[in-house]
N, C-alpha and C positions, 0 to 999 in steps of 0.2 A: 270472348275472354272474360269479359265482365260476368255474365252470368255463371260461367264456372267458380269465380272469386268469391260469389255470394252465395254461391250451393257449398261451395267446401266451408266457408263460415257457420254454415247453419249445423252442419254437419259436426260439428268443433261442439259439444257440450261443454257446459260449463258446470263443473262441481263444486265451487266457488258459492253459490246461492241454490236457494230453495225459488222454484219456478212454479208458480202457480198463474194458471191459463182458466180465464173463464170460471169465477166462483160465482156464484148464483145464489149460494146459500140463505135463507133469511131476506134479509133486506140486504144484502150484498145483491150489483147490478151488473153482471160480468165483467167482474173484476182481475186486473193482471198488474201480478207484482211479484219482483224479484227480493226476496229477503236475503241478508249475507248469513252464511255456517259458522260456526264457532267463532258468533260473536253473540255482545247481549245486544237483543235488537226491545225497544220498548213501542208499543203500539197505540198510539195518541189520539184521540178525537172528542169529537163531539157526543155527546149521550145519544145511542140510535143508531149511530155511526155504521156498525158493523164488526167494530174491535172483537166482540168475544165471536162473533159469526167468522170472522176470518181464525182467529187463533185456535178457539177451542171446538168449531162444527167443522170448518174446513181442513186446517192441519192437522191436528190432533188428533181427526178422526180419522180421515186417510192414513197417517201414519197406524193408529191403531189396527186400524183394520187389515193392513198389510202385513202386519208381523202376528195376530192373529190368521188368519191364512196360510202363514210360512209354520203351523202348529200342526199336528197330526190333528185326522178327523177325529179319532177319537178323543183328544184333547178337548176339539171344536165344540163336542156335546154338554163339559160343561163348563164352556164360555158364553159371553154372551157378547157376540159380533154382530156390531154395530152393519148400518147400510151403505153403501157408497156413498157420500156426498156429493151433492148436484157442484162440477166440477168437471170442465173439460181435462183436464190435464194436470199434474202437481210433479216434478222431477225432484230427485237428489232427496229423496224423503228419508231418513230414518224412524228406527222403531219411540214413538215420543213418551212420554210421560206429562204427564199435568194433575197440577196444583188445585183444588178447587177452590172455588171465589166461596168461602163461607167464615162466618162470622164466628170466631174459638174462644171459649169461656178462660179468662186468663187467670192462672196460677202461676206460684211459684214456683213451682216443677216441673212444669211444661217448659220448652225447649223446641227451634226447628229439629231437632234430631228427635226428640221423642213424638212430635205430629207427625213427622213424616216416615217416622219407625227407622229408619238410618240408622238411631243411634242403638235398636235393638240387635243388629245385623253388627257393627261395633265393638260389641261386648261380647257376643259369639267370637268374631276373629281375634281381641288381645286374650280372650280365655282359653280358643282352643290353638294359635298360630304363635303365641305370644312365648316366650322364653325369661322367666321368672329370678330374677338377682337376689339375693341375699339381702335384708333388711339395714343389718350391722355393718358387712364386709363387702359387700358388692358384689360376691362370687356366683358365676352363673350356676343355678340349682335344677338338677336334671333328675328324674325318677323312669324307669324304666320293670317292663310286667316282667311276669317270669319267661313267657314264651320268647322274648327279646332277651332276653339273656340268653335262653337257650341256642338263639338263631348266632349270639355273638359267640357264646363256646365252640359249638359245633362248626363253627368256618375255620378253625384254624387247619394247620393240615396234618396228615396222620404224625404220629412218633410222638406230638406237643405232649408234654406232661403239664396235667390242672391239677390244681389244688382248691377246694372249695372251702371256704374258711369262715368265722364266723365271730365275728368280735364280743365276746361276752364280758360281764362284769364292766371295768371302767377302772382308769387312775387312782378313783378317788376311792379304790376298794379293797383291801388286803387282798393280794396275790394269792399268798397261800391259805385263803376261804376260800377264793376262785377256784384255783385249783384242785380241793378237796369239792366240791360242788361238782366241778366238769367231772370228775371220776365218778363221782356217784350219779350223773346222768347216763353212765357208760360209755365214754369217750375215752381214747384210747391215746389219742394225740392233739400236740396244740403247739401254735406257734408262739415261743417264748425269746426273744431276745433276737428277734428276725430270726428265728432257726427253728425248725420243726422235726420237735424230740417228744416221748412220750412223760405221758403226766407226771411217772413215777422217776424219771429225771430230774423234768423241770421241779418237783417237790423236793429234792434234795439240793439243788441249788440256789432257790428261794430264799428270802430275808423280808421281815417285817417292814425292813425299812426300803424296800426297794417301792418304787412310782413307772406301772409297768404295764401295759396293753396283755391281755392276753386272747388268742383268738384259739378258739376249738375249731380242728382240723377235720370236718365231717366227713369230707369223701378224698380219696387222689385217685385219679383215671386219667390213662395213658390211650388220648384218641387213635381209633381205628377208623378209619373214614367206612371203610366198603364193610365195616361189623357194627355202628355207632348203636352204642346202648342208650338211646335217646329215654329212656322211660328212668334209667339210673339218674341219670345227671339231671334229669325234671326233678324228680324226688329228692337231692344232694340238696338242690338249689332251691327247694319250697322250705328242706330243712331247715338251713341254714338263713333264710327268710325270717323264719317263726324263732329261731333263735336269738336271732340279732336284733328282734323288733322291729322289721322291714328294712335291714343293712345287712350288705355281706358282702366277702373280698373273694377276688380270684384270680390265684397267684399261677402264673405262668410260666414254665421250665426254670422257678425259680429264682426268677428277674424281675419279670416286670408285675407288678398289680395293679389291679383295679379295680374299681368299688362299686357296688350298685346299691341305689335305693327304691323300695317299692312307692315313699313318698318324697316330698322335694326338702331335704336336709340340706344343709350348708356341712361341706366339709371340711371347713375351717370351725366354723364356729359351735356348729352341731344345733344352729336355730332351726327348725324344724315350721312347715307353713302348711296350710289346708291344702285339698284337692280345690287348684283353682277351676271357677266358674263363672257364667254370667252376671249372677247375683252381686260378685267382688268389684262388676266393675259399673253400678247403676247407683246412682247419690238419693235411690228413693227407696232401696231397700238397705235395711238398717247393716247388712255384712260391707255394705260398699261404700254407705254413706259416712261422710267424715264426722269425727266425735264430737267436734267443736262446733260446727256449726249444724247439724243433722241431714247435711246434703243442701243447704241451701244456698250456701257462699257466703249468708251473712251472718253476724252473730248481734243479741239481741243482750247489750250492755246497761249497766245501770248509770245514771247522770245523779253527781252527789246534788248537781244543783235544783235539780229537780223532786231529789227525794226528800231534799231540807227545804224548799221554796222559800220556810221565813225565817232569818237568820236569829231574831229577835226574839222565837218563841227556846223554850226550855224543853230537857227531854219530858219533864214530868207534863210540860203543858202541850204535850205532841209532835214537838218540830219534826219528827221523823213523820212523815204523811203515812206509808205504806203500815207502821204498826200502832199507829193510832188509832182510837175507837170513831163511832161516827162522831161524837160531841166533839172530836180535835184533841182529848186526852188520852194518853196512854193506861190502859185499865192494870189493874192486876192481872194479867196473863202472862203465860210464857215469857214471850219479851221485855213484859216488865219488871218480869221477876230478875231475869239474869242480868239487865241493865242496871237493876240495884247492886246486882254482887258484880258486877264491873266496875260501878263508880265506884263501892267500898275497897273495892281491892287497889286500885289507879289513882284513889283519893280524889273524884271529883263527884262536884253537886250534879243534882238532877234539877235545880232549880234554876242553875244559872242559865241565862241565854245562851247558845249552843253556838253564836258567833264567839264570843268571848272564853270559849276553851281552846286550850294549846290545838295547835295541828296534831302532836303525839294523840291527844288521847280523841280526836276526831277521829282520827286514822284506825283507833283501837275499834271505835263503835260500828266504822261503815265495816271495816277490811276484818277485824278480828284480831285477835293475838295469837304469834303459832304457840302451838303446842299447850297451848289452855284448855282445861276443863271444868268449866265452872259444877258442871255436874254434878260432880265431885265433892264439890265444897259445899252444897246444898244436894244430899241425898233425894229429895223428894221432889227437885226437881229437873225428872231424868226426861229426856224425848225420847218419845216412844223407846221407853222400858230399857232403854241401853246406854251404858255411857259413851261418849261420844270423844276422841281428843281433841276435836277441833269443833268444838258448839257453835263457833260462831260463820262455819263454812257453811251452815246447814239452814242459821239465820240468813245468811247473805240468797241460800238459795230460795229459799220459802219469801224472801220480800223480791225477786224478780219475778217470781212467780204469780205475787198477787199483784203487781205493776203490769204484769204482760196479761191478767186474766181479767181484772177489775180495772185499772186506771187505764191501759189505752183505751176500750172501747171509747172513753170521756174527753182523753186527755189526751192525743196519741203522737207527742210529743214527749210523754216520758221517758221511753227510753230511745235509744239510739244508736240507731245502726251502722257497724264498722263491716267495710265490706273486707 
């Protein structure tokens, strides 16, 4: 009785753990160990030990090499299938993957998802699986080809009267120009006031002052299922595409409609968005990467106290580091020149110590004034060749620029990063 207790035990696999019997591998010494499944198991020793001989020549490769095998031969040709590992036995194996042990040049763009390509695979599925909302209104934005529309007209059942329709002009545009236009494209009919009458109706009941959608009536067909003039209603429906700038309606036994777009419009709002793609959704190509910071998460701000360091020096005697000359004063350039027609306009000196000016006109110097044009006031001295309304947006960018190109490499504590 005993001996049957312990043959139907053996018999009982266990799927619970990965069984490996007799590894030999390397400096592994016929080794047997039970590892647990869907769990993180960490593999610990002494240098020599046999850690990567068990993880990455023993299981790894069996498992590779197993799911290699389960490939057509002609696949097999060009693979490259590893040997069996010296290894009596390995159970409950699945197909593995593995990480390599090597040493990654680190950037700030680098990511686990982009070493390990993941996050390429990512950007394919919310690009091509993904269902795109509305910027403004939140409204889900669907676009649909012509042959889809065709497949959605042509399932209704015979008798259905369509109407292919085509929104032209807009609110914000004299009806009665529209309607002189649609006639002189040759159009015959159009839906005016939900009701579809011909032009030279809707022209006599018309008003300037009316605020009025009008849609040209391109085709009506009365489905035949077992006659379907599939090549009419392609043609209605490309018409009416190219008329409406990739929008068009299709009104239904005169009830119900509904709209199609050949790109993703908001039908609320009428915002309009690209053909989305992978490019939209990767922070290292500039259609995806955020504005503010360039895809990096951080942005790279300026610190007043670092670009004043001495509270005690004056503008004329340099206190501004970033547009001072090498001697510590500000020359005749650019900056000095508008710094002059700033203090005269704001009434303050260029000589006083720069701690002992109001906050207002600190604020003026670092941040700027809106809607100032020193330019203006001094013709000749324009930045590159154009007036500017905001001169001092363009100071503020040119002195983080030379702080982020000259002063960190020295300094790299001048500016400071907000994550």
């Amino acid at each position: 009785m005993s001996g049957k207790k312990n043959l139907s035990k053996e018999n009982k696999k266990d799927k619970s753990h990965i069984i490996v019997r007799g590894a030999k591998v390397n400096n592994l010494r016929n080794i047997d160990v039970d590892i647990p499944r869907d769990k993180f198991v960490v593999i610990t020793g002494l240098s020599g030990s046999g850690k990567s001989s068990l993880a990455f020549d023993t299981i790894y490769a069996e498992g590779n090499r197993r799911y290699m095998e389960g490939l057509s031969s002609y696949a097999r040709n060009f693979l490259d299938v590893s040997s069996k590992p010296d290894v009596d036995k390995i159970e409950n194996l699945s197909p593995t993957i593995s990480i390599d042990q090597k040493s990654v040049v680190r950037s700030p763009r680098s990511t686990v998802g982009t070493l390990t390509e993941i996050y390429d695979y990512l950007r394919i599925l919310f690009a091509k699986v993904g269902d795109p909302h509305c910027l403004q209104c939140g409204v889900l934005m669907e676009k649909k080809e012509k042959r889809e529309i065709l497949a959605e007209v042509s399932s209704y059942p015979s008798g259905t009267q369509i109407a292919i329709l085509s929104r032209y002009g807009g609110k914000e545009k004299n009806p009665r120009d529209v309607l002189r236009q649609i006639q002189q494209l040759g159009y015959a009919r159009v839906r005016f006031e939900n009701k579809i009458k011909s032009v030279s109706e809707a022209l006599m009941i018309v008003t300037e002052k009316m605020s009025i959608d009008v849609d040209i009536v391109v085709d009506r067909i009365e489905l035949n299922k077992k006659n379907l003039d599939e090549e009419r209603i392609s043609d209605s429906i490309e018409t009416a595409l190219k008329l409406g700038d990739g929008s068009m309606i299709i009104l239904v036994n005169q009830e119900k409609e509904l709209q199609y777009n050949q790109e993703y419009i908001c039908q609320n709002c009428q915002t309009k968005i690209k053909e989305i793609n992978p490019r939209h959704f990767s922070f290292n190509n500039p259609e995806g990467a955020c504005c503010d910071c360039s895809g990096l998460g951080i942005k790279m701000e300026i610190d007043p106290d670092l670009i004043i360091p001495n509270k005690k020096l004056s503008l004329a005697e340099g206190a501004i580091r970033p547009w001072s000359k090498a001697g510590g004063r500000m020359g005749e350039n650019g900056y000095g020149t508008m710094v002059s027609d700033l203090a005269r306009k704001h009434r303050f000196s260029l000589n006083v110590p720069i701690g002992k000016l109001s906050v207002q006109n600190l604020n003026i110097i670092l941040r700027g004034e809106s809607g100032s044009d020193l330019s203006q006031a001094r013709p000749e001295n324009k930045l590159d060749g154009a007036h500017k309304s905001d001169i001092w947006k363009q100071i503020r960018i040119m002195s983080a620029m030379r702080l982020r190109n000259i002063w960190l490499p020295k300094f790299v504590l001048l500016a400071r990063e907000n994550v």
